[in-house]
Structure formats: C-alpha cells, structure tokens
C-alpha positions as CSV (number, residue, x, y, z in Angstrom):
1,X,2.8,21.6,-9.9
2,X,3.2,18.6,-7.6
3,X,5.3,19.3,-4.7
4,X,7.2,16.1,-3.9
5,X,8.9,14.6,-1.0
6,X,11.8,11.9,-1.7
7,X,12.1,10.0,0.8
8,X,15.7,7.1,0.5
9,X,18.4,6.5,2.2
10,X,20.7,4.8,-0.6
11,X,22.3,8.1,-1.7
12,X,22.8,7.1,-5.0
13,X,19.4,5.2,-5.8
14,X,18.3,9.1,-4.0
15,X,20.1,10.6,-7.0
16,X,19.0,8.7,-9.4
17,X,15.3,9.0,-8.6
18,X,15.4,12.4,-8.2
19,X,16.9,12.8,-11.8
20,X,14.3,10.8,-12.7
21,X,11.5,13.1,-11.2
22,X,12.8,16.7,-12.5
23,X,12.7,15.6,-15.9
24,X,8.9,16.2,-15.8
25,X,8.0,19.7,-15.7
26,X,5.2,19.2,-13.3
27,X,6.8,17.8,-10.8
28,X,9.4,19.6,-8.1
29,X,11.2,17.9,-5.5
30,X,10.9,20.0,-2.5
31,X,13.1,18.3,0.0
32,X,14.9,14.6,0.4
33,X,15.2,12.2,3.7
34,X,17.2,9.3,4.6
35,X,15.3,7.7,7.1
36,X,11.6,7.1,8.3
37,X,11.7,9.8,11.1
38,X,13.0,12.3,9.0
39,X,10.7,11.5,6.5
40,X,8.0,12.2,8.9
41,X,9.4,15.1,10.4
42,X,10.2,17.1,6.9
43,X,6.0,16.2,5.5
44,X,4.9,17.6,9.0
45,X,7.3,20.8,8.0
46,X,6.8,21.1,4.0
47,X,3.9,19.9,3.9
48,X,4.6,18.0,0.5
49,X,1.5,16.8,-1.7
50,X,2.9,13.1,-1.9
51,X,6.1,11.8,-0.3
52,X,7.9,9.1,-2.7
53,X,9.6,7.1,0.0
54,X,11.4,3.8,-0.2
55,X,10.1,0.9,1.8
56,X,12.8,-0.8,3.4
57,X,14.7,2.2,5.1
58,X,17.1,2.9,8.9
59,X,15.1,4.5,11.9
60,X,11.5,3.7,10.8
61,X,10.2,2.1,7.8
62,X,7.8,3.1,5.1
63,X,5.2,1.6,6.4
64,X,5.8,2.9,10.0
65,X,6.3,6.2,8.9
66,X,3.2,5.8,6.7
67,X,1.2,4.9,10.2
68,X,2.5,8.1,12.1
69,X,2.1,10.4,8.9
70,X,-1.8,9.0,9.1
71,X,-1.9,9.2,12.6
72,X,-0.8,13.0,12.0
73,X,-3.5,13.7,10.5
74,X,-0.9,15.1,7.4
75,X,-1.8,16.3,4.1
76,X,0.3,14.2,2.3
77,X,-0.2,11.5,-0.4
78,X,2.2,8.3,0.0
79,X,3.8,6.4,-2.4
80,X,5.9,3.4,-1.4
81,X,8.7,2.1,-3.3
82,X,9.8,-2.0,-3.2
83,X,11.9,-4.3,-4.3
84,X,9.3,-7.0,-3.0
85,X,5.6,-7.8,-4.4
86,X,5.5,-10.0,-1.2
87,X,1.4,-10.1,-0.5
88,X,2.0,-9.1,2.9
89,X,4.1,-6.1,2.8
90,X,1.0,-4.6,0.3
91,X,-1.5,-5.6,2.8
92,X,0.5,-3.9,5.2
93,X,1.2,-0.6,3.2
94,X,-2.4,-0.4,2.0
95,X,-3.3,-0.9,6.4
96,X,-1.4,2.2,7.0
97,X,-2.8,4.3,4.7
98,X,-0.2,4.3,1.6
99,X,-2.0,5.0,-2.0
100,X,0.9,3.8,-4.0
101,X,2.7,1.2,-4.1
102,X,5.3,0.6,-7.0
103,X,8.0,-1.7,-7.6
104,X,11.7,-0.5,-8.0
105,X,12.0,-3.0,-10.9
106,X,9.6,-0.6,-12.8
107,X,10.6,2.7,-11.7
108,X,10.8,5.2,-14.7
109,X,7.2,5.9,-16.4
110,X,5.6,3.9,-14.2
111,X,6.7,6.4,-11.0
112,X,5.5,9.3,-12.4
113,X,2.2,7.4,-13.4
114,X,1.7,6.7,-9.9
115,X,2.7,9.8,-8.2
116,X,-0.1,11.5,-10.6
117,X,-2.5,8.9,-9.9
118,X,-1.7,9.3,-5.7
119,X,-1.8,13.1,-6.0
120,X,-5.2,13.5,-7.0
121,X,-6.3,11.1,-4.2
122,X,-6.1,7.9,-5.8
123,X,-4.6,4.6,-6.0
124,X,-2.1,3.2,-7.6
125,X,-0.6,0.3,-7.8
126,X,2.6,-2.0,-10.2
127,X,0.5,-4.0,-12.3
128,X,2.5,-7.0,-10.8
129,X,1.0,-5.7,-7.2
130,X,-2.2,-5.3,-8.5
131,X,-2.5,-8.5,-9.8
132,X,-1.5,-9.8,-6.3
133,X,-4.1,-7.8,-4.8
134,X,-6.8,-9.1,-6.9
135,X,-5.5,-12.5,-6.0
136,X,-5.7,-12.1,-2.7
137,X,-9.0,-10.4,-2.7
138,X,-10.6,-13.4,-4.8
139,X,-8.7,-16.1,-2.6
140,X,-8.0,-15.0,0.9
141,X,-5.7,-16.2,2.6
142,X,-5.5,-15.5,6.3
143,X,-2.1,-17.2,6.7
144,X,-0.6,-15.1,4.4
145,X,-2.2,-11.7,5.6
146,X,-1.9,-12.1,9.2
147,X,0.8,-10.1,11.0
148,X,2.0,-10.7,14.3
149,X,3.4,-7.6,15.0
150,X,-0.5,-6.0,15.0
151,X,0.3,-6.9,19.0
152,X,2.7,-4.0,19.0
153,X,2.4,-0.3,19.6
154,X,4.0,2.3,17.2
155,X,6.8,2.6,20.0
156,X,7.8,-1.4,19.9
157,X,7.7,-1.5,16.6
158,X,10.1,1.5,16.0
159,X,12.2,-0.1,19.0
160,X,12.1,-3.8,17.5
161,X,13.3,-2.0,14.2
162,X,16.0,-0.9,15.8
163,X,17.4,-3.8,17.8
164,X,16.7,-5.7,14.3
165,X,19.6,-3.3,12.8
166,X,22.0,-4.3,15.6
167,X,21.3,-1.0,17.8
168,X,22.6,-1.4,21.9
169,X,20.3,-0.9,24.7
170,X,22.5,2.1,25.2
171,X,22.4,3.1,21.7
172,X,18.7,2.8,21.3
173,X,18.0,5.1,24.5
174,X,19.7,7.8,23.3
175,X,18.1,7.6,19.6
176,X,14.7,7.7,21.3
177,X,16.0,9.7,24.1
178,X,14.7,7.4,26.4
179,X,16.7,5.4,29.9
180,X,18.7,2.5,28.5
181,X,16.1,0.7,31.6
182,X,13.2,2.1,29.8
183,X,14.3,-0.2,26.2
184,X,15.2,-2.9,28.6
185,X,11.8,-3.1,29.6
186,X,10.1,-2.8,26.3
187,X,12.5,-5.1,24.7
188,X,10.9,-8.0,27.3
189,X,8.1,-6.9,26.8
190,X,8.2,-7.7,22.9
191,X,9.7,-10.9,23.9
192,X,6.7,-12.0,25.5
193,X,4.2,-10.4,23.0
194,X,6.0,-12.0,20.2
195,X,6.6,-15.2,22.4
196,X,10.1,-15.2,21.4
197,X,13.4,-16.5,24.0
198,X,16.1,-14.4,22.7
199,X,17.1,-11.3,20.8
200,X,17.6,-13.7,17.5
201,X,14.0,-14.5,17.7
202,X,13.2,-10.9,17.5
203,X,15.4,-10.1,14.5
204,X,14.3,-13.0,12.8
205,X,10.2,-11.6,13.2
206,X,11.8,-8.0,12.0
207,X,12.5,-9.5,9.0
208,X,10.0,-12.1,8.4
209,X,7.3,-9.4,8.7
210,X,9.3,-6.5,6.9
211,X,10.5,-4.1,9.3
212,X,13.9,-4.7,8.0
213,X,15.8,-5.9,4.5
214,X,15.2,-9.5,4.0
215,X,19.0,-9.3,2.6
216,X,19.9,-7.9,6.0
C-alpha cells in the first residue's frame, strides 16, 4: 500500500484529486494540506511515502517545501503538480529534489502512473515535461535556466513569497513569528540582492521566477 500525502490548497481541486486517488486500491490518502508549511510539517509527522502536492500554493511553495523536506532529511517521495511546463519551474523542482513532476492538464492515469513510478524511487515526468527536459538537456540554455533567486536563503525566499501575496510587515512577523523590524530588514535586504527599488519589483521577480501564480 502507498501511503500518500495530498498536498492543495484549492479545496475543491483537493476533493477532486483525492477522489481520484482512492479509486485505486493501492493507494491511501493518509492526510491533506493547504499550504507549503503544513505540507512540511504533516510529512515530518506521518511520514508519508510520497506527498502529491500542487506547485503553486499560500505560505510556501512546492518547490520550497520540496527544499526544506530535502533539507529534513525526510523519507518522503515528491510529486509536484502544474499547470505550467515552463522550462524553469522543472529545472527548479528537479534542483530541489522532486521526482515527479506532472501536469494538471493530464491528471487522471497519468497521476497514479507517476506516484508509482516516484514511490519506488524513481522519476517521473508528463511526457510534455519530459520532452522539455530533453530539449533542454540537448540545447542548453543558460538564459532560460538561470534563477536569480539562487542569491536567497530558504528564509527570503519564504519572506519574498509572502510580501508577493500582499502580506504587511506586521502581518508577515507574526506568520514567521518574528519582529515586524526583523522583516523590515530582510525585505531590504532582498531589495539589494535582487537589485530591485521598490516592493513592485519584488513581486514582479515572485512571479517571473515562480514563487507565486503567474495569474496572481
């Protein structure tokens, strides 16, 4: 039996994707988050064998969730879910340790392809993302793989997140439970790492680099 983690924080995409998943009989859903921290905090508690989590979610990402469940040391298989085959989100997942990565535009036999694939230790990968990978793998392009936000620590990353989805100083402090001073100071700091004038420039790297919905 494959012990699985869901990890979205749409509550009805969470729903349906769990329906999904119970249908097969080797499969059980052992627990569901709606954000990146929880998602990290619930596979450090359950210990799942993969966690299915959507890319693009509140609090953390799948990606930075996917670094700190690394950096953890966890058990735990990942499978990322997208709505983008954008060359540099892959890059990025398969960076932070992710096995799978599958497009939401295929979900159904395709899921439960990869999360049997990513449970035994392996990759897997849409055939569309695959393809891209190859691509990229033939033809490199350093333009197109480089990330800015390498600069950053977990921390700024998980703070720029935050300001990206419109969080106060204030509001930011007490998420992290940090001093409102303390984000004050990191958020200048990313201002001159990411040699940006103004919180718009920040939101607009949050997005251009994935830490947030490009429909935001």
């Amino acid at each position: 039996m494959i012990r699985i983690l869901l990890a979205e924080d749409h509550i009805m995409v969470r729903a349906g994707l769990r329906a999904l998943l119970e249908r097969a009989k080797e499969i059980t859903i052992i627990g569901e988050a709606s954000n990146g921290q929880e998602a990290i905090t619930m596979a450090a508690d359950l210990k799942p064998d993969v966690l299915v989590m959507d890319i693009m979610m509140p609090r953390l990402n799948g990606i930075q969730a996917a670094e700190q469940i690394r950096s953890m040391k966890l058990p735990v298989h990942i499978l990322l879910l997208s709505m983008y085959s954008d060359a540099g989100l892959v890059h990025q997942a398969l960076q932070s340790g992710v096995k799978g990565y599958v497009l939401k535009t295929s979900v159904s036999e395709e899921l439960l392809w990869g999360i049997h694939a990513v449970s035994r230790g392996e990759t897997y990968l849409s055939s569309v993302i695959s393809s891209i990978v190859t691509e990229n793998t033939l033809h490199p392009n350093t333009a197109q793989t480089a990330n800015l936000l390498d600069v950053l620590s977990p921390r700024e990353k998980e703070i720029l997140q935050l300001i990206a989805e419109e969080n106060t100083s204030g509001e930011i402090g007490k998420i992290l439970y940090i001093s409102e001073k303390t984000v004050k100071k990191h958020r200048t700091n990313l201002m001159e790492k990411l040699h940006v004038r103004n919180l718009a420039g920040l939101v607009r790297l949050a997005i251009k680099y994935g830490l947030i919905d490009k429909n935001w």
